[in-house]
C-alpha positions in Angstrom: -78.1 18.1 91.9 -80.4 14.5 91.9 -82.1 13.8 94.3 -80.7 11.0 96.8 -81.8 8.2 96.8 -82.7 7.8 100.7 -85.0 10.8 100.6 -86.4 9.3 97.3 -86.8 6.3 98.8 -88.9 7.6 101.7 -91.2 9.7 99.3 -92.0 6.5 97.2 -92.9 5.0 100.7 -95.2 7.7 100.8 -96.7 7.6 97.2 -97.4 4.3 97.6 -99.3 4.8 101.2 -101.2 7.8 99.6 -102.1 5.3 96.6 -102.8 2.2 98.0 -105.2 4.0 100.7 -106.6 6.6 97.7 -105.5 9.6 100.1 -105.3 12.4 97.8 -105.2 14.7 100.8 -101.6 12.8 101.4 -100.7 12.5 97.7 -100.7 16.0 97.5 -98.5 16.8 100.3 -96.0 15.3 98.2 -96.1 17.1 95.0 -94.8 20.1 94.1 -96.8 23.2 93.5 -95.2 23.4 89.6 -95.5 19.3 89.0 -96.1 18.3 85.5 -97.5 15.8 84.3 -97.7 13.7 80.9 -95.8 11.4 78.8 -92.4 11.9 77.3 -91.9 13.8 74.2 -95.9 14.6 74.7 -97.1 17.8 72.9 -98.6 18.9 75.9 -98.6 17.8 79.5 -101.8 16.6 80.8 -101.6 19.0 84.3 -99.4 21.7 84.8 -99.5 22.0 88.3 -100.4 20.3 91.6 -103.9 21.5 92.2 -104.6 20.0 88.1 -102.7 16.6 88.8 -104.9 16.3 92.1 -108.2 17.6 89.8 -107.4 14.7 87.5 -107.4 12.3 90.2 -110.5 13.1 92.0 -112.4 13.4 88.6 -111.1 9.7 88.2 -112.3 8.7 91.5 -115.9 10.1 91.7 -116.2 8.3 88.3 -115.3 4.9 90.6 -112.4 4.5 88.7 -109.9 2.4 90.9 -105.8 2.2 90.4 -103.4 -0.7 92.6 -100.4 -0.1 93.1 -98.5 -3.4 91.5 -94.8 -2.5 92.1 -92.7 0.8 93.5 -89.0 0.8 93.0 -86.3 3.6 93.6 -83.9 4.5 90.4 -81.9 7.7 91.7 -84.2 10.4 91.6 -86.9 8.4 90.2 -89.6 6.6 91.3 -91.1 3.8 88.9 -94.9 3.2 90.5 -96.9 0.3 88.4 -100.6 0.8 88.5 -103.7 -1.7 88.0 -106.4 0.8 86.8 -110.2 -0.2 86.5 -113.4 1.1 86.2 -114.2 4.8 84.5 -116.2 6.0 81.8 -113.2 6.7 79.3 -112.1 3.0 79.2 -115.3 1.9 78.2 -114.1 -1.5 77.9 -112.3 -2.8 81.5 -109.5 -2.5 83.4 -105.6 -1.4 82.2 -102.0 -1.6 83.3 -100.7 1.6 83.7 -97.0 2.9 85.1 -96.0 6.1 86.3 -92.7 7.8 86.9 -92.1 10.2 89.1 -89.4 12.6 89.4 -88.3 13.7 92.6 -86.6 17.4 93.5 -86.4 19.1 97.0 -88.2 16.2 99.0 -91.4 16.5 96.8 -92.6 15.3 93.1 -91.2 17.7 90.2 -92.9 15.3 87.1 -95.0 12.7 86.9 -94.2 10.8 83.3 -96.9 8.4 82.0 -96.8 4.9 80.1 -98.6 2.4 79.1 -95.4 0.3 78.2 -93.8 -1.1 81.5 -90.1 -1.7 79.6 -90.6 2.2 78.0 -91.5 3.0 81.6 -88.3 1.1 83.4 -86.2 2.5 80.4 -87.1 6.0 81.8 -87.0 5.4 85.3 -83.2 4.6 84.8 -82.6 7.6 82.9 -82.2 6.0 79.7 -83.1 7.4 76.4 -86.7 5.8 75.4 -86.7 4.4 71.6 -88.2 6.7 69.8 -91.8 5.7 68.2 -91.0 6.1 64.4 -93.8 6.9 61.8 -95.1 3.9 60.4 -97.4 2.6 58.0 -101.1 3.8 58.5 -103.2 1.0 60.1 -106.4 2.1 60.0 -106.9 5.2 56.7 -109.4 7.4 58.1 -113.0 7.8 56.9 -113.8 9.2 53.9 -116.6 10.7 55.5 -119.0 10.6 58.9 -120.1 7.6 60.0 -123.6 8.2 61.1 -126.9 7.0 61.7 -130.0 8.7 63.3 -128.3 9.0 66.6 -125.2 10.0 66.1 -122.1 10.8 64.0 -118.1 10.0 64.0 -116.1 12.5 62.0 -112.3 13.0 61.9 -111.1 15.8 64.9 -110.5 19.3 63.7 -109.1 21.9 65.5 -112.5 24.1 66.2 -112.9 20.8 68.6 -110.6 22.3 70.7 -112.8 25.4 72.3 -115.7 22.5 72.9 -112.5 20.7 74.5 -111.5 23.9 76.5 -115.5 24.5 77.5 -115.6 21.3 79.0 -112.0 21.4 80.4 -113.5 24.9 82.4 -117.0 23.3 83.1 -117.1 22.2 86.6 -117.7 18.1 86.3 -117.0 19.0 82.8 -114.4 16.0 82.9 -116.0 13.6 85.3 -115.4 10.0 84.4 -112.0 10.8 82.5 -113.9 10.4 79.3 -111.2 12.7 77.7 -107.4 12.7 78.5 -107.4 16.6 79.6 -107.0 18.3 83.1 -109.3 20.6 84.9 -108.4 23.7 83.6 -106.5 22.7 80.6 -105.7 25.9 78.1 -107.1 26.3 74.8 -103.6 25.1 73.0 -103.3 22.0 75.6 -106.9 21.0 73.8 -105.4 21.9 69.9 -102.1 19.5 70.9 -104.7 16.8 71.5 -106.3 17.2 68.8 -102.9 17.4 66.5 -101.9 14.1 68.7 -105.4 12.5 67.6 -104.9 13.4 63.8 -101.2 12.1 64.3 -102.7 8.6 64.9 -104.3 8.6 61.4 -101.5 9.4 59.5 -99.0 6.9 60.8 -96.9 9.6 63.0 -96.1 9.0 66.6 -99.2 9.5 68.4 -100.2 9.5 72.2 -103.9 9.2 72.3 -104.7 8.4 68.8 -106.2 7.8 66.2 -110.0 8.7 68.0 -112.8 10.1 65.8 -114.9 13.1 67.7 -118.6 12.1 68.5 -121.1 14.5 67.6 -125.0 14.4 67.9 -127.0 14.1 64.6 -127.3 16.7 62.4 -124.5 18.4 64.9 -121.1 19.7 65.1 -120.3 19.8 69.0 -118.0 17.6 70.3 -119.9 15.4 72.9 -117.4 12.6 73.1 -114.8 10.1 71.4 -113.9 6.8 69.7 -110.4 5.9 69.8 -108.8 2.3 68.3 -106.0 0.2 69.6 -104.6 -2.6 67.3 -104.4 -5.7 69.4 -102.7 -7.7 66.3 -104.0 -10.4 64.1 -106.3 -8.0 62.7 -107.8 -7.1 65.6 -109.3 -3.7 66.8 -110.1 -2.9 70.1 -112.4 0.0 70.5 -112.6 2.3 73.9 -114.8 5.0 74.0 -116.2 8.0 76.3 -119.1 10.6 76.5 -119.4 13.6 78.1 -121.3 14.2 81.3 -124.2 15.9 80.3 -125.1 13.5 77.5 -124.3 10.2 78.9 -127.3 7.7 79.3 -128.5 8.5 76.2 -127.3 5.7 73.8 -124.5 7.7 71.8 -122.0 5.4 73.0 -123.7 2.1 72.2 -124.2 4.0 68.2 -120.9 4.8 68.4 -119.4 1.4 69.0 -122.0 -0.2 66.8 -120.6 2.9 63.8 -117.0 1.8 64.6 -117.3 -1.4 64.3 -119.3 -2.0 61.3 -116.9 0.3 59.3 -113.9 -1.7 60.4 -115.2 -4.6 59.4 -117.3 -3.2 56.3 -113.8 -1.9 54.8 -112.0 -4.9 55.7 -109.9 -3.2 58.3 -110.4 -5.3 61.0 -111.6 -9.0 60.9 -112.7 -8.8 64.5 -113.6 -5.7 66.5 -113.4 -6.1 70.4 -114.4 -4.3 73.3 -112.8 -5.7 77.1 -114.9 -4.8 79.8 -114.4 -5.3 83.0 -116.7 -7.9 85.2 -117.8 -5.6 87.3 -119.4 -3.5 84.8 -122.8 -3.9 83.7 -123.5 -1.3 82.4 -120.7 -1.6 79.8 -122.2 -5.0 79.8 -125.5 -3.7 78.4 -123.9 -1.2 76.1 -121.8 -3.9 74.3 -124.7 -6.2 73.8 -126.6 -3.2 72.8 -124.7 -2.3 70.1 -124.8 -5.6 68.7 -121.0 -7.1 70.5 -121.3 -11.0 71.5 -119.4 -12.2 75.2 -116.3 -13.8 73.6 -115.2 -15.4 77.3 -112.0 -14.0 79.3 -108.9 -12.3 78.2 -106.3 -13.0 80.7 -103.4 -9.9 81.4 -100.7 -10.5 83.7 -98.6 -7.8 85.6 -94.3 -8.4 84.5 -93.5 -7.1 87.9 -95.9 -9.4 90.0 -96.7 -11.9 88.2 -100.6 -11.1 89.1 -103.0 -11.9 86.6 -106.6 -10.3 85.9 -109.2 -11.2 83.9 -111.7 -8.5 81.4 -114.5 -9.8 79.5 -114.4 -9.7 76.2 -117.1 -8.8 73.8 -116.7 -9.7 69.7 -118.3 -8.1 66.8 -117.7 -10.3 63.3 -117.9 -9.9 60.0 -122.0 -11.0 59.4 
């Protein structure tokens, strides 16, 4: 039987208490100790239970990444929580908007649901069937080969990424910086779905997380990090990219950018090549202009629910 809606009511008071003060102590008091997380129709959920969910989160905040709440409102047994996320290493270019459903069961959250489309995410939230994301035509055909300089390498994933996925997934601090959309934890065949999902992107089929290319060290094969591409329209790419722990500070993710974005516009794939980085992030700052990206001004984002707007930084590579 749904929930109703005055006990749901007082657990989105709750979430958003636990949110806005960044109490994960308090946040988990409200999930369940089976709560799954990840996006609808996913091939694998992110976390599988609380103690993963609450790993994600504080991996995300010791890497100073930062999420206000924008909007909370009560469908039935849902909750629909809208989420201003900055900072991190795995954006590698600024800040996001981000909304979350949650399911509620018993007094406590059952599923957490993911999006990074609001109407997809209110579509959901009132127990509606979300469209279905058919195959389309490929936007970016993959590499014919590596993409490499003396540094580094880009290559296609394979599934033997998945056990250097699964070692870092068990490392502890393995995942700090959410570099890499997996949980503390995460099994060997949660790590092979995400690197089926990745594939997916290059071949036009719905795809959560991709299409990425794996970062390896020269003259390597270990995954140490990834390069994924969002199509911002009028051919332009937007790169975001992130790097594990133990080989961050290093350069790899200045090569990598600079790789990227040369064979995107090399191949006539992308007449521009952008990377949004929040203001508050020099470091990102440095990278870009490392890796040969120009400041290109502000790129203005405004929250539906709100009407809020925030501003990213926005750094251009062009054809030469």
């Amino acid at each position: 039987m749904p929930e109703q809606p005055e006990g749901t009511a007082r657990v989105a008071q709750h979430v958003r208490a636990a949110l806005e003060a960044a109490d994960l102590s308090a946040f988990g008091d409200l999930l369940d100790a089976e709560v799954q997380w990840g996006a609808p129709g996913a091939p694998f959920p992110v976390c599988r239970n609380r103690e993963q969910v609450l790993s994600w989160y504080r991996h995300g905040r010791d890497a100073g990444v930062q999420a206000r709440v924008t909007e909370v409102s009560v469908h039935g047994d849902r909750v629909l929580v809208g989420l201003r996320v900055t900072g991190g290493q795995a954006a590698g270019s600024g800040g996001a908007e981000r909304w979350q459903v949650l399911t509620v069961s018993g007094g406590r959250v059952a599923g957490i649901a993911g999006f990074g489309d609001r109407g997809d995410a209110v579509a959901y939230a009132r127990q509606a069937q979300v469209p279905d994301r058919p195959a389309g035509p490929v936007r970016w055909p993959a590499p014919r080969g590596p993409l490499a300089d003396d540094r580094v390498a880009l290559r296609l994933p394979g599934l033997p990424d998945a056990a250097a996925l699964q070692s870092y997934a068990a490392q502890d601090g393995g995942l700090d910086g959410t570099w890499v959309p997996l949980a503390a934890g995460a099994s060997l065949e949660d790590c092979r779905a995400l690197v089926r999902d990745w594939l997916a992107g290059w071949q036009g089929r719905p795809s959560f997380q991709g299409p990425s290319l794996v970062m390896v060290q020269a003259g390597q094969e270990r995954l140490i990090g990834q390069v994924s591409l969002s199509d911002r329209g009028a051919g332009v790419t937007e790169l975001a990219y992130g790097v594990a722990p133990d080989y961050r500070g290093r350069g790899y993710a200045t090569a990598a950018a600079r790789l990227a974005a040369r064979w995107l516009l090399a191949g006539g794939l992308a007449r521009e090549v952008e990377l949004r980085i929040d203001p508050g992030n020099i470091a990102s700052q440095r990278a870009a202009a490392a890796a040969g990206f120009s400041p290109a001004g502000t790129v203005t984002s405004e929250v539906p629910a709100t009407g809020e707007s925030y501003h990213d930084l926005r750094f251009v590579m062009r054809p030469a």
